[in-house]
N, C-alpha and C positions, 0 to 999 in steps of 0.2 A: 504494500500500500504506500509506502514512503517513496520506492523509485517512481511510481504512479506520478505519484505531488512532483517531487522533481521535476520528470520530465515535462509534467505539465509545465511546470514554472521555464522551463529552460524554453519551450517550445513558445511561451508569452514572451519571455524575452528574446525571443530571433524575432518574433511578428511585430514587437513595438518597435528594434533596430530597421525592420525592412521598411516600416511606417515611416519613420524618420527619413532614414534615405529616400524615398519615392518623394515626400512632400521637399528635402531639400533639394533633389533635382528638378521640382516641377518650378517652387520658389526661385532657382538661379535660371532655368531656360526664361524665365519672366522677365529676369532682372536682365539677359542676352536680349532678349528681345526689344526691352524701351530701351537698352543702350543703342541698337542700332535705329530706333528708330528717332531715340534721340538727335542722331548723325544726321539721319535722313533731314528732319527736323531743321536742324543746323544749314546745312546745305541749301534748303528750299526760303530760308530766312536771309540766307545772305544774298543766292537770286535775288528777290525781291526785291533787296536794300539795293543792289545795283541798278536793278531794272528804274528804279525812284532816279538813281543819279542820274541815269539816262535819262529819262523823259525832264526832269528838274531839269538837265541843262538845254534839251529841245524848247522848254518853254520858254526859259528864259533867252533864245537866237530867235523865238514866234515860229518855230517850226512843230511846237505841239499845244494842243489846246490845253487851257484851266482843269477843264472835264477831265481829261487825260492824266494829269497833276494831282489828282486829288481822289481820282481811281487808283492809281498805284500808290498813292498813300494807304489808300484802305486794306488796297493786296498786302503792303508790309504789317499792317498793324493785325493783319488777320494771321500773319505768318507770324510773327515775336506769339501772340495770344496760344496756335498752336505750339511753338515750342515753348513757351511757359508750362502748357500743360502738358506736353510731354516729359520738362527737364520733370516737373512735380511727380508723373507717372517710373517717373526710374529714381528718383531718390526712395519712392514708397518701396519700391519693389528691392531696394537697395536695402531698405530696413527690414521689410518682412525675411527677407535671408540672413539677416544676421542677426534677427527675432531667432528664429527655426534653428538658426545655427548653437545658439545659446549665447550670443557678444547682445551686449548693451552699450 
């Protein structure tokens, strides 16, 4: 009756160990995930800031409209808005791994 208990017990402890493991790999492909989309993020916010320089200096030679000015303003501040919320989505995902992990 006592190896019974044991192996019970050893066989809960391999199943809480796999639990662990399984949630810290799904935890870090997350955390893989908003980092690249971070990037992406990154990348699509600094387009935008160019694409502004460019038409900013079209308008200012009257070779682009106001409209045009003030549109690609909106594209940047749509683009900072999503990478805001992306950097916010990878620090989360940054913490819940090192929640899971056992670091505070």
């Amino acid at each position: 009756m006592l190896s019974f208990t044991v192996r019970q017990a050893e066989l809960g402890e391999r199943e809480a160990e796999q639990q662990i493991l399984v949630e810290v790999g799904v935890k870090f492909r997350k955390l893989t995930e908003a980092r690249a989309l971070l990037e992406v993020n990154q990348l699509a916010r600094q387009t935008e800031q160019e694409k502004l320089r460019v038409v900013m200096n079209q308008y200012q030679q009257s070779a682009a409209l106001l409209k045009d000015t003030l549109q690609q303003e909106a594209a940047v501040a749509t683009a900072d808005a999503q990478y805001r919320q992306t950097l916010l989505s990878f620090w989360t995902a940054k913490a819940d791994l090192e929640k899971t992990m056992g670091k505070e």
